[in-house]
DRENBARO-140006 format. One record per residue (C-alpha): x, y, z. Coordinates in nm, 3 decimals, decimal comma, always signed. Layout:
BEGIN
NODE_u_v_w
NODE_X_Y_Z
...
***
This chain:
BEGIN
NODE_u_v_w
NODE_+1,738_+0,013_-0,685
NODE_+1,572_+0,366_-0,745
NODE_+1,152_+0,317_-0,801
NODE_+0,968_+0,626_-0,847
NODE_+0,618_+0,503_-0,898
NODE_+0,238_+0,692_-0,992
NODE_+0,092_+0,472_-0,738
NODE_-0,239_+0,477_-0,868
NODE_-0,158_+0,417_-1,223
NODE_+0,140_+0,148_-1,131
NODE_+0,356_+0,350_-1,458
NODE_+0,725_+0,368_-1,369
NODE_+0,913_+0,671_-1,409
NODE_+1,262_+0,603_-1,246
NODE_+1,348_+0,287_-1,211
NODE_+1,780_+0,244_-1,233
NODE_+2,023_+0,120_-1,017
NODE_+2,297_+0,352_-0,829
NODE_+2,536_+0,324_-0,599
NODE_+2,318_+0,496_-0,323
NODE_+2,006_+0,652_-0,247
NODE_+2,088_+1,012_-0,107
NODE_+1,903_+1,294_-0,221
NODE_+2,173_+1,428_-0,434
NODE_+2,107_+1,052_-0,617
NODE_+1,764_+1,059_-0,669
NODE_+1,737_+1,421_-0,778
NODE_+1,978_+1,356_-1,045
NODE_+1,751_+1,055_-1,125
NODE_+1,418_+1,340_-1,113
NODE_+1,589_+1,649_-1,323
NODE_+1,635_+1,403_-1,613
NODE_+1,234_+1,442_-1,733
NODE_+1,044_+1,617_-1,413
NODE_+1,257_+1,980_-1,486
NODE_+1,123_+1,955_-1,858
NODE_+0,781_+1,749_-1,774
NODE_+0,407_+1,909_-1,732
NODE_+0,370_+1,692_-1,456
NODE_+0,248_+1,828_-1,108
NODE_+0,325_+1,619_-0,792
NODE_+0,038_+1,689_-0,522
NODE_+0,229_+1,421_-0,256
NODE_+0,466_+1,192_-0,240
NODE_+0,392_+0,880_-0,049
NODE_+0,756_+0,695_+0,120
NODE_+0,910_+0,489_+0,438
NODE_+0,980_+0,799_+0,552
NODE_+1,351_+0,807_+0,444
NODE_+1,531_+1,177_+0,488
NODE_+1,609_+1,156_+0,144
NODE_+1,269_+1,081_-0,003
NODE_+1,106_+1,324_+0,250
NODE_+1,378_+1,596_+0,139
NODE_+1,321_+1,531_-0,244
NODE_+0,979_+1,558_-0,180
NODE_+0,961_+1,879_-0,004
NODE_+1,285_+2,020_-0,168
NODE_+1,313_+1,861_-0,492
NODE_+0,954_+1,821_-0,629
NODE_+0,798_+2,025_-0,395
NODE_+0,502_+1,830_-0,260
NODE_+0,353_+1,677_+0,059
NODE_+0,587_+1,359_+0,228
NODE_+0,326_+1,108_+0,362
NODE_+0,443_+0,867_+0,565
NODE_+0,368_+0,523_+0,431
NODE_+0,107_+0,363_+0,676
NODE_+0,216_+0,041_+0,649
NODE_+0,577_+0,086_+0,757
NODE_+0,428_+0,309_+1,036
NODE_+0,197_+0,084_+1,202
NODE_+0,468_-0,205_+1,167
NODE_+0,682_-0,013_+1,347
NODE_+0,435_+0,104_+1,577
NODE_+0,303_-0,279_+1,713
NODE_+0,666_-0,467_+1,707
NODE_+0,751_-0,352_+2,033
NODE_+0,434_-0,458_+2,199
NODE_+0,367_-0,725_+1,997
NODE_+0,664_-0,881_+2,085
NODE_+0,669_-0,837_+2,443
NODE_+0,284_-0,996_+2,444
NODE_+0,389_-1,296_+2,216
NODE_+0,763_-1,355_+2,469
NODE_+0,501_-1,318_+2,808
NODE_+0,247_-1,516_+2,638
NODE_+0,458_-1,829_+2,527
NODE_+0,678_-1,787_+2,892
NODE_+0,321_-1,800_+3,060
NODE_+0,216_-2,141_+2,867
NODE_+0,564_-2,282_+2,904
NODE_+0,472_-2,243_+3,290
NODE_+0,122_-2,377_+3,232
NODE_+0,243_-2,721_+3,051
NODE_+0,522_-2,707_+3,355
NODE_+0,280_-2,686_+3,602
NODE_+0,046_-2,965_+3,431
NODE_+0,305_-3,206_+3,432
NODE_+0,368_-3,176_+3,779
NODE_-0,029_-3,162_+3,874
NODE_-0,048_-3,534_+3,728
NODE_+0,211_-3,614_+3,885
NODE_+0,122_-3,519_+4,224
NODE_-0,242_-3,677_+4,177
NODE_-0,155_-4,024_+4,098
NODE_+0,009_-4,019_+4,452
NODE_-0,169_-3,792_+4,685
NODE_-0,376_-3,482_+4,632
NODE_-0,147_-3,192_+4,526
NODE_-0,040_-2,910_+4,756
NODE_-0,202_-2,575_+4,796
NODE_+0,072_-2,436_+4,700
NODE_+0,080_-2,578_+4,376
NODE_-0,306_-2,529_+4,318
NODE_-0,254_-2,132_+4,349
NODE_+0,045_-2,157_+4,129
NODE_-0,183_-2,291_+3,845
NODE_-0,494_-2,062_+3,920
NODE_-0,230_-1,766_+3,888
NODE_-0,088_-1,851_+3,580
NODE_-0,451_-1,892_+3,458
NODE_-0,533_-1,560_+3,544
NODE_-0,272_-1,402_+3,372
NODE_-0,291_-1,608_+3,059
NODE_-0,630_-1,461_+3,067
NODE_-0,531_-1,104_+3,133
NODE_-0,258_-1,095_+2,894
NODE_-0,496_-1,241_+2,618
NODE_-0,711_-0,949_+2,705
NODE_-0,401_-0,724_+2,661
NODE_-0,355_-0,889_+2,331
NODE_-0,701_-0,846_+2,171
NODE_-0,666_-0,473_+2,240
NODE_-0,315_-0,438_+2,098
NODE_-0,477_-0,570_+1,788
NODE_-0,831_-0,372_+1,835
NODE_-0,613_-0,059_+1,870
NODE_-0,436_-0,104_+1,551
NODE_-0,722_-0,177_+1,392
NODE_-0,854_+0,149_+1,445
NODE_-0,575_+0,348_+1,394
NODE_-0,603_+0,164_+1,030
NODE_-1,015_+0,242_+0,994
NODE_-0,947_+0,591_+1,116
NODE_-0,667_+0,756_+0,892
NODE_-0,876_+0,805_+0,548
NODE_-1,040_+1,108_+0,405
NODE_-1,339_+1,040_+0,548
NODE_-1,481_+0,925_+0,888
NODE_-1,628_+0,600_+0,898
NODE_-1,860_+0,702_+1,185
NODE_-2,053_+0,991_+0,999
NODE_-1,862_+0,920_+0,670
NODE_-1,802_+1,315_+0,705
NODE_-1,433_+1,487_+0,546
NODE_-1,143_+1,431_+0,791
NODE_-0,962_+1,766_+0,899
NODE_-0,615_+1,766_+1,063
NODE_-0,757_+1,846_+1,411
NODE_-1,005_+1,518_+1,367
NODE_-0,777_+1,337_+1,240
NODE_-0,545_+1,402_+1,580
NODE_-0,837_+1,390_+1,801
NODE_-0,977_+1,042_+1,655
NODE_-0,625_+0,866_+1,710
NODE_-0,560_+0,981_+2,077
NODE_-0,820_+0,704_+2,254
NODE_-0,644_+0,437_+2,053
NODE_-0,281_+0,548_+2,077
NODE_-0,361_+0,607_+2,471
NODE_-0,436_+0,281_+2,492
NODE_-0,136_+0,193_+2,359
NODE_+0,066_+0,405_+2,567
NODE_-0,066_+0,200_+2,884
NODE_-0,001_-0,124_+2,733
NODE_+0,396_-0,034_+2,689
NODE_+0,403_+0,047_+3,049
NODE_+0,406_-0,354_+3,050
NODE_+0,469_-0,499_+2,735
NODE_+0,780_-0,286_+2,502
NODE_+0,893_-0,074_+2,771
NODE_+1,074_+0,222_+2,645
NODE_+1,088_+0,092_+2,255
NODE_+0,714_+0,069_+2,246
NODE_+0,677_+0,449_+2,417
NODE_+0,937_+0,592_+2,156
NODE_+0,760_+0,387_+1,888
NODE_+0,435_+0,550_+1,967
NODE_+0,606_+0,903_+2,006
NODE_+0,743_+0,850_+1,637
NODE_+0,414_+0,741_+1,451
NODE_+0,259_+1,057_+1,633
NODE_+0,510_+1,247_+1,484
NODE_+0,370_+1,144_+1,114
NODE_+0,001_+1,199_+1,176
NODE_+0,017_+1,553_+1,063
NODE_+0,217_+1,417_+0,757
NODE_-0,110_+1,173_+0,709
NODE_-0,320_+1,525_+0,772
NODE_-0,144_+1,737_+0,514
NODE_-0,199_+1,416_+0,252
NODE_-0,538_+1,412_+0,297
NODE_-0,576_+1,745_+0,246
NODE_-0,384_+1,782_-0,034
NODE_-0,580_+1,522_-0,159
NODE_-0,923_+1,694_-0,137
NODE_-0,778_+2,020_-0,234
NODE_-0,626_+1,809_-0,588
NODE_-1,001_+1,660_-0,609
NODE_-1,169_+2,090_-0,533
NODE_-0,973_+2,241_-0,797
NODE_-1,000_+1,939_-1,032
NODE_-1,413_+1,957_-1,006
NODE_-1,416_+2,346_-1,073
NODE_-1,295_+2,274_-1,418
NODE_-1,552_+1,985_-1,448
NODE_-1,864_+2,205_-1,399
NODE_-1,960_+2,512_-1,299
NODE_-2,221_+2,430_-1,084
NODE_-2,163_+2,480_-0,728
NODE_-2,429_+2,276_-0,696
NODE_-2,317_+1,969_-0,802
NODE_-1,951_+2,004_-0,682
NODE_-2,115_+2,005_-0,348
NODE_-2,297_+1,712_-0,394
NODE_-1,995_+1,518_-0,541
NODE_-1,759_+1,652_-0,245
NODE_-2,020_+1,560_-0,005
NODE_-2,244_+1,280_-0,109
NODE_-2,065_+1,112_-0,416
NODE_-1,707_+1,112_-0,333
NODE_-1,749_+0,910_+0,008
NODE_-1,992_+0,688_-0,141
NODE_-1,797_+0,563_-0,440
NODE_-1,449_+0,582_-0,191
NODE_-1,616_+0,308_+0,088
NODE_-1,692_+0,079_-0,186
NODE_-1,375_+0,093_-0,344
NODE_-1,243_+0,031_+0,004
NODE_-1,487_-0,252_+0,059
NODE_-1,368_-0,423_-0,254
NODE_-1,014_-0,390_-0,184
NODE_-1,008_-0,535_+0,159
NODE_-0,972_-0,874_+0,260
NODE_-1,001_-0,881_+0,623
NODE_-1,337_-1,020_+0,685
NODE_-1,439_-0,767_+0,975
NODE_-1,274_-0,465_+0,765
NODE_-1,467_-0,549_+0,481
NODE_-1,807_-0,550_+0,670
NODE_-1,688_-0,228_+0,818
NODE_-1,626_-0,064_+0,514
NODE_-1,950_-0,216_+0,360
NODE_-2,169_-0,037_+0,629
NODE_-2,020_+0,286_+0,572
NODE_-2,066_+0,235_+0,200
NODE_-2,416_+0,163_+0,268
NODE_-2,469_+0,437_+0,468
NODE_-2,321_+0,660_+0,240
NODE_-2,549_+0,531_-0,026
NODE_-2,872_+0,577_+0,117
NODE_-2,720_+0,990_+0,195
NODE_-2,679_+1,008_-0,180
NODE_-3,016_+0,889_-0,315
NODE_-3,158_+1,146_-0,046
NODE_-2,972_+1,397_-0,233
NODE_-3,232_+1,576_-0,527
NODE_-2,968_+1,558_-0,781
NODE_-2,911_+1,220_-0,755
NODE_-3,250_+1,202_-0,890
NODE_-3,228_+1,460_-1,156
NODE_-2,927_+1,365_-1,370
NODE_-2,989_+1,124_-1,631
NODE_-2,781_+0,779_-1,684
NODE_-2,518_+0,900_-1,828
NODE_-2,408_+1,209_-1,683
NODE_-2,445_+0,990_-1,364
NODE_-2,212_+0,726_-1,479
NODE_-1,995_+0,990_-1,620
NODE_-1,932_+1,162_-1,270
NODE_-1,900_+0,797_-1,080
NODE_-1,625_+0,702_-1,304
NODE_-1,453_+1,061_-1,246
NODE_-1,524_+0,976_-0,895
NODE_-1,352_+0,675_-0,916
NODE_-1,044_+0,810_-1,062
NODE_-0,981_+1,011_-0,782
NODE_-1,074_+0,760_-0,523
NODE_-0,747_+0,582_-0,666
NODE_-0,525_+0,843_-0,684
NODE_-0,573_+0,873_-0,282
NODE_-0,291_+0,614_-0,115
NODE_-0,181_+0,567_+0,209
NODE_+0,100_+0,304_+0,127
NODE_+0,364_+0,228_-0,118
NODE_+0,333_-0,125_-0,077
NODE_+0,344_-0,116_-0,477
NODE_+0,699_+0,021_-0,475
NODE_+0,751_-0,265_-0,211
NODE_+0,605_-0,516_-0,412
NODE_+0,816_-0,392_-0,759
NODE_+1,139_-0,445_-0,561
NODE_+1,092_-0,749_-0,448
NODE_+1,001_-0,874_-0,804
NODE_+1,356_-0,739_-0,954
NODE_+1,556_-0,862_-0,677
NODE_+1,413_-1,220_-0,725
NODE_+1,554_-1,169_-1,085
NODE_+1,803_-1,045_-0,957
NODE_+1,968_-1,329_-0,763
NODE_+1,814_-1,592_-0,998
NODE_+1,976_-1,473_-1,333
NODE_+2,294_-1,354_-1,089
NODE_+2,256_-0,927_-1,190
NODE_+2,075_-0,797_-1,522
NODE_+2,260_-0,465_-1,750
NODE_+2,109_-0,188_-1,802
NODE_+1,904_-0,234_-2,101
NODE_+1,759_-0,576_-1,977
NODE_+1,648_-0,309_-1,664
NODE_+1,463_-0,042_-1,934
NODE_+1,334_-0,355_-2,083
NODE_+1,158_-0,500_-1,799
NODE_+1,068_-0,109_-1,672
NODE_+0,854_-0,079_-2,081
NODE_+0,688_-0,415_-2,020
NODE_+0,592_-0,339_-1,699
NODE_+0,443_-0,011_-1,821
NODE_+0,304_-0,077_-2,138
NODE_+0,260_-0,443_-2,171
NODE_+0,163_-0,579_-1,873
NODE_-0,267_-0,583_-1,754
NODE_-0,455_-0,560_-1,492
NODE_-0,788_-0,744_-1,481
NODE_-0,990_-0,467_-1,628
NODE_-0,752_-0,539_-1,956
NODE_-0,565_-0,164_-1,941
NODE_-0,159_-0,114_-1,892
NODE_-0,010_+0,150_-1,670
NODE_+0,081_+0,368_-1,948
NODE_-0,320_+0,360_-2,045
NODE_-0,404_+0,424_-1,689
NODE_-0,151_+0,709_-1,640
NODE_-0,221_+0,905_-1,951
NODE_-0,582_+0,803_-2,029
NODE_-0,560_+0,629_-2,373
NODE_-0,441_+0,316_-2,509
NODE_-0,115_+0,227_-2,667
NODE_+0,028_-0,006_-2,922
NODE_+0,063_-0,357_-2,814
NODE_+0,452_-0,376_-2,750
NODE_+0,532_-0,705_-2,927
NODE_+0,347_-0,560_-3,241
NODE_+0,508_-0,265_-3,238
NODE_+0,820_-0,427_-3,190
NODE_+0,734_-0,642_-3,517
NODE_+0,677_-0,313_-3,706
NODE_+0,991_-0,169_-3,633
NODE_+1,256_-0,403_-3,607
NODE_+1,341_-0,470_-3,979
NODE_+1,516_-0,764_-4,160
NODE_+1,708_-0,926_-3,940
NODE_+2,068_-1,001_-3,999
NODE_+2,176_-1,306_-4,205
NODE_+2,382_-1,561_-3,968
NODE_+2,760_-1,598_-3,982
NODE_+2,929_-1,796_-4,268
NODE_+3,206_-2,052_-4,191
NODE_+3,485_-1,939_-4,346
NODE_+3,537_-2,298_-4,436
NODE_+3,298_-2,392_-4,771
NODE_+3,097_-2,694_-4,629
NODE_+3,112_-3,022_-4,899
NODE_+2,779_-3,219_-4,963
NODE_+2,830_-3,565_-4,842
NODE_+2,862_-3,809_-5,163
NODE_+2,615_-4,000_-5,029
NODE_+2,354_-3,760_-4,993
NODE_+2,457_-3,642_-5,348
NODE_+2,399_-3,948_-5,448
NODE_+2,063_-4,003_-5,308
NODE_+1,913_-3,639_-5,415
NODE_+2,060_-3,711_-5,785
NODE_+1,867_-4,076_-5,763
***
């Protein structure tokens, strides 16, 4: 199944099934609308795939960015495994070693030899849950630390920062495989380095979509500065804040949010705009905050919903597919009330079923029996009564 999604918007362009998913494929999927289209793809967000990385560089000619999510997965399985195999082979040893303590000490005092075998295992359980809570410390940094902006100084992220920020974190991880993963977990760190300048070029693809955007906005230097360097982050962190679930994350986020707050009401034009206008450029702000992803767990999410239909109603055709793609795109609401279409193109639409009503006519009369159908005497009898 072929999903080519606006990932901020959730509208559907492509969404078909074929036989494969080569290049060749999906760019006969793309010339069908994008060749004719006004459209203007700044980056295209995937697992990574050679085809989807080829039909975004080739075919629409945009940024790939790897999809984080797939990336740090594939980053922390080899080490995460290894730590979770030693850790439940150490307790296995610890319950052994119990058993045979209580044993021992119903009868006489247990050996030293026994004694140093349990204050060993200790001492590893205790080293290797050390290991553990930096495996997950690590990852959570590599998370906080690939976004447009820094969470220490809340300042833009370059491509140089962005490669000098990850290298205490993926070092760490590089001494941790020379226990736990072995080779996997050194080639698994090897690959995600290979996409951080992929999640480099996004992000600054990204801020150069938001520059050229704001010169048509206003042409007051002025301003654009202060929504590039005081508005942007500060409406960003909260959105980030209010997406997250993760307890710690959130709090995170929430402190650079704050801190980015209390830069912006420093800021002179804060002060000086009125309401409106002020409303006016946090919702613009806000729009653009969105269009910045880092996964395509929405893709992910889309094709696990159709292939749940599809094993439970055993396949769909074609038009039952274009059915479900319109109601996804123009029926279906978020909690703010809008569709994706209404997202995507910035005004509402009919409401599908009415439309539907509108334009479907007089339906057709049902099938006669060829054979005329007799009243039953009886009932003749009791309507003529």
């Amino acid at each position: 199944m072929l999903v080519l999604l606006e990932l901020a918007s959730g509208f559907i362009f492509i969404e078909t099934e074929c036989e494969n998913r080569t290049y060749e494929t999906w760019m006969r999927q793309v010339q069908q609308w994008w060749d004719n289209s006004q459209w203007h793809c700044h980056y295209l967000v995937s697992d990574g795939a050679r085809a989807l990385v080829k039909l975004a560089v080739s075919g629409i000619g945009c940024v790939s960015v790897a999809d984080l999510f797939h990336a740090l997965r594939a980053l922390g399985c080899p080490i995460g495994r290894a730590l979770s195999s030693q850790y439940a082979t150490l307790q296995k040893q610890h319950n052994t070693l119990q058993k045979e303590l209580s044993k021992r000490s119903d009868v006489s005092p247990p050996p030293q030899s026994l004694q140093s075998l349990i204050e060993s295992n200790a001492v590893a359980q205790q080293r290797l849950q050390q290991d553990q809570q930096t495996y997950h410390e690590m990852l959570e940094q590599i998370s906080q630390i690939i976004h447009p902006f820094t969470l220490d100084n809340q300042q833009w992220q370059t491509g140089n920062a962005l490669l000098t920020h990850l290298a205490p974190p993926l070092q760490n991880l590089w001494d941790l495989a020379q226990s736990y993963g072995g080779q996997k977990a050194q080639k698994a760190i090897d690959t995600f380095e290979e996409h951080i300048t992929s999640w480099a070029q996004g992000i600054d693809a990204w801020r150069q979509w938001v520059t050229l955007t704001l010169q048509t906005q206003t042409p007051d230097p002025a301003i654009r500065d202060w929504v590039l360097m005081a508005l942007l982050p500060w409406v960003y962190w909260t959105q980030q804040a209010d997406k997250t679930r993760q307890p710690a994350l959130k709090h995170r986020y929430q402190q650079a949010a704050s801190s980015t707050f209390d830069r912006l009401l420093e800021q002179s034009i804060t002060l000086q705009l009125d309401a409106n206008e002020l409303e006016c450029w946090v919702l613009w702000c806000r729009d653009f905050c969105a269009k910045y992803q880092r996964t395509s767990s929405a893709v992910e999410g889309r094709n696990g919903y159709l292939s749940k239909l599809h094993h439970a109603s055993r396949g769909f055709s074609e038009q039952s597919l274009k059915g479900l793609t319109i109601i996804h795109n123009f029926d279906l609401k978020r909690p703010d009330g809008t569709t994706a279409a209404q997202r995507l193109f910035g005004h509402p639409f009919p409401d599908v079923f009415e439309w539907i009503l509108e334009h479907i006519g007089d339906l057709p009369m049902p099938r006669r029996s060829s054979k005329t159908q007799q009243p039953n005497p009886s009932y003749a009898n009791t309507f003529a009564a």
